[in-house]
PAZAPA-4460 file (N, C-alpha, C; in steps of 0.05 Angstrom, whole numbers, plus 32768, in hexadecimal, padded with zeros to 4 digits):
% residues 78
    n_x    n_y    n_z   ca_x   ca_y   ca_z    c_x    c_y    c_z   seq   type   mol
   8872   87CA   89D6   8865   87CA   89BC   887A   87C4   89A6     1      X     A
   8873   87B3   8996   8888   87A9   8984   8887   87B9   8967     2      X     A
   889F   87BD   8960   889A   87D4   8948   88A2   87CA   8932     3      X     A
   889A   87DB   891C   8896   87C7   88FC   88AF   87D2   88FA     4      X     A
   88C9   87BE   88F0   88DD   87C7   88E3   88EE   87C1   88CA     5      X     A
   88F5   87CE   88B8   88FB   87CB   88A2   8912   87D4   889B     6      X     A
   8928   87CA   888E   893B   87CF   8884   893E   87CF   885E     7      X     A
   8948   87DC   8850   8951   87DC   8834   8966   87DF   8837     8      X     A
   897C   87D0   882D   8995   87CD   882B   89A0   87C5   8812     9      X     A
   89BB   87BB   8813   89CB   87AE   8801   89DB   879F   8811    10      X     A
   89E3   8783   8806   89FF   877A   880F   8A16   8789   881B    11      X     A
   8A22   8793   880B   8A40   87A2   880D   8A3E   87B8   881C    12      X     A
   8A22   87C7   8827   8A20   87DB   8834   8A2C   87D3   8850    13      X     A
   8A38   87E7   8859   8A4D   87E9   8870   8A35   87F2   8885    14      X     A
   8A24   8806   8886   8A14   880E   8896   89F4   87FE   889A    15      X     A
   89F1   87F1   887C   89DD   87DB   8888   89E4   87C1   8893    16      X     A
   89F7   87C1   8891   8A08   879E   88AA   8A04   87B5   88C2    17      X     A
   8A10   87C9   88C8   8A0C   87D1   88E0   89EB   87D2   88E8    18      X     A
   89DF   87DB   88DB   89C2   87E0   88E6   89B3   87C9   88EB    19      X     A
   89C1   87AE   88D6   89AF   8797   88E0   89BE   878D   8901    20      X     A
   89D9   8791   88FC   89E7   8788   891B   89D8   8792   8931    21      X     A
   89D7   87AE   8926   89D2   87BF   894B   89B0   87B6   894E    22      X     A
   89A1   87AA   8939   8982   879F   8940   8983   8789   894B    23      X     A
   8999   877B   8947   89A0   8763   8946   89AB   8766   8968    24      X     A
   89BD   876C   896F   89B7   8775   898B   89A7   8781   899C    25      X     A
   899A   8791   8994   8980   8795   89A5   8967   8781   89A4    26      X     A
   896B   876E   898F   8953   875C   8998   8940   875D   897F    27      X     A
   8944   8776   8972   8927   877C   8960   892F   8772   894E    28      X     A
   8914   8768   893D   890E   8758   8922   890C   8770   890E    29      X     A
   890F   8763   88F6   890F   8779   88DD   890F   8763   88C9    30      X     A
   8900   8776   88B1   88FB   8767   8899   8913   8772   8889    31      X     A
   891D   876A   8878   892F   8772   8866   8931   8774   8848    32      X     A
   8932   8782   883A   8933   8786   881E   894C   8791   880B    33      X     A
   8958   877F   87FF   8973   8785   87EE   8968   8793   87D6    34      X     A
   8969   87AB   87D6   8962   87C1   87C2   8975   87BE   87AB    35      X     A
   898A   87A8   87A9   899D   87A7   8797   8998   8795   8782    36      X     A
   898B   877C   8782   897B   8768   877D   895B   876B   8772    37      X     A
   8952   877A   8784   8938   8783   8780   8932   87A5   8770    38      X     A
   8927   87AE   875F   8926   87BC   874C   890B   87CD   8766    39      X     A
   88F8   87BC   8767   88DF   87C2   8771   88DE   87C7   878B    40      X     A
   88FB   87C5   8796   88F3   87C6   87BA   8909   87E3   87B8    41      X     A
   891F   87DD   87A6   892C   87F1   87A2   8919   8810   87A0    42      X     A
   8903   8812   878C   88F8   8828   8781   88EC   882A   87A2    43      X     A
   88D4   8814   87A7   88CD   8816   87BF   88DE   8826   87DC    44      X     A
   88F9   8825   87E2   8908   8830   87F2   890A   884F   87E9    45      X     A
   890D   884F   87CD   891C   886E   87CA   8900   8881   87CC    46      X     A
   88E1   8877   87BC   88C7   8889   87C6   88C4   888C   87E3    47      X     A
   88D0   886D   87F6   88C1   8879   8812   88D6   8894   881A    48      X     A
   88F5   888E   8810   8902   8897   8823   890A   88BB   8814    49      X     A
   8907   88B7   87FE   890D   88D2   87E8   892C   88C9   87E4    50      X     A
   8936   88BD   87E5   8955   88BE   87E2   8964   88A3   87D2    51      X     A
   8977   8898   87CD   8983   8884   87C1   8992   8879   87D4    52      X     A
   899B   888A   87E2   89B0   887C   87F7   8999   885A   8805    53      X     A
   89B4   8852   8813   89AD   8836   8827   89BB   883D   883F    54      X     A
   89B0   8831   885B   899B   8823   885B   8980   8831   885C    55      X     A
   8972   882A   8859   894F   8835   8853   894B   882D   886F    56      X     A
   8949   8833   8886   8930   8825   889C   891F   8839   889A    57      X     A
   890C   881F   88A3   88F1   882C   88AD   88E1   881D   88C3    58      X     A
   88DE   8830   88DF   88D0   8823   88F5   88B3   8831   88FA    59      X     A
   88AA   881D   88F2   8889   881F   88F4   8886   8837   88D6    60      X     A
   887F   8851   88D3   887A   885E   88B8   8890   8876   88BD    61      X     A
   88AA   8874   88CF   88BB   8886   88D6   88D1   8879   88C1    62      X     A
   88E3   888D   88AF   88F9   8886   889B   890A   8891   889D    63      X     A
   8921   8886   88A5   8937   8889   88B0   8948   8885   8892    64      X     A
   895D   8890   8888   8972   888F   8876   8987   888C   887D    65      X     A
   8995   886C   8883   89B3   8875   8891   89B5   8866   88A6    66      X     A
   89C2   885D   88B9   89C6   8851   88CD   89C6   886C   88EC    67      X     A
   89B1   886E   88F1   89B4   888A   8901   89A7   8885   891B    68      X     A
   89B7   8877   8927   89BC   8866   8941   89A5   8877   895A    69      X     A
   89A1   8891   8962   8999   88A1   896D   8977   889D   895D    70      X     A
   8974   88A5   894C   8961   88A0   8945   894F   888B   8945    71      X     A
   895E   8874   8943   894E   885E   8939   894E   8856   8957    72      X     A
   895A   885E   896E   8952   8859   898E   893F   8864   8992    73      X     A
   8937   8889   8989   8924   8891   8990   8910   8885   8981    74      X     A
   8905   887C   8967   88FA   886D   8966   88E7   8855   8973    75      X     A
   8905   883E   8979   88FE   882B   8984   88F6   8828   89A0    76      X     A
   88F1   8840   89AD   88E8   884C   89C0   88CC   8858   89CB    77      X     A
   88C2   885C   89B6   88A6   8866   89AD   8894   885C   89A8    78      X     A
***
C-alpha cells in the first residue's frame, strides 16, 4: 500500500536533506514544501505539526517533527 508523504522543509536544513535522502533510498515519493519561501505552507506545517521546527513530515495523517528515522519506518510499515 503506498503511503501519502509529505515533507516541509527548508534548504539549509541539515535534517531535511537527510529525510529526503533516506526516502530517496527506500524508494518512496514525497511531496515537498519550502516553508521558507512560502508564508502559507509555512503556517500550514506549524498548525498540522504544533511546533516551528523543520522537517515537518507527514505519512498519510501521522506528524512526525524531525528526522526520526525509527518512526518514520514504523510508519512506512503500516
Amino acid at each position: 500500500m503506498k503511503k501519502e508523504v509529505v515533507i516541509y522543509g527548508m534548504d539549509t536544513c541539515h535534517y531535511c536533506h537527510l529525510a529526503k535522502e533516506y526516502f530517496g533510498e527506500k524508494g518512496v515519493e514525497y511531496e515537498e514544501y519550502d516553508v521558507m519561501g512560502d508564508p502559507d505552507r509555512r503556517r500550514e506545517a506549524q498548525e498540522r505539526s504544533g511546533q516551528m521546527g523543520v522537517p515537518v513530515i507527514i505519512i498519510d495523517d501521522e506528524v512526525i517533527v524531525g528526522f526520526v528515522r525509527e518512526k518514520i519506518d514504523q510508519l512506512l510499515e503500516t
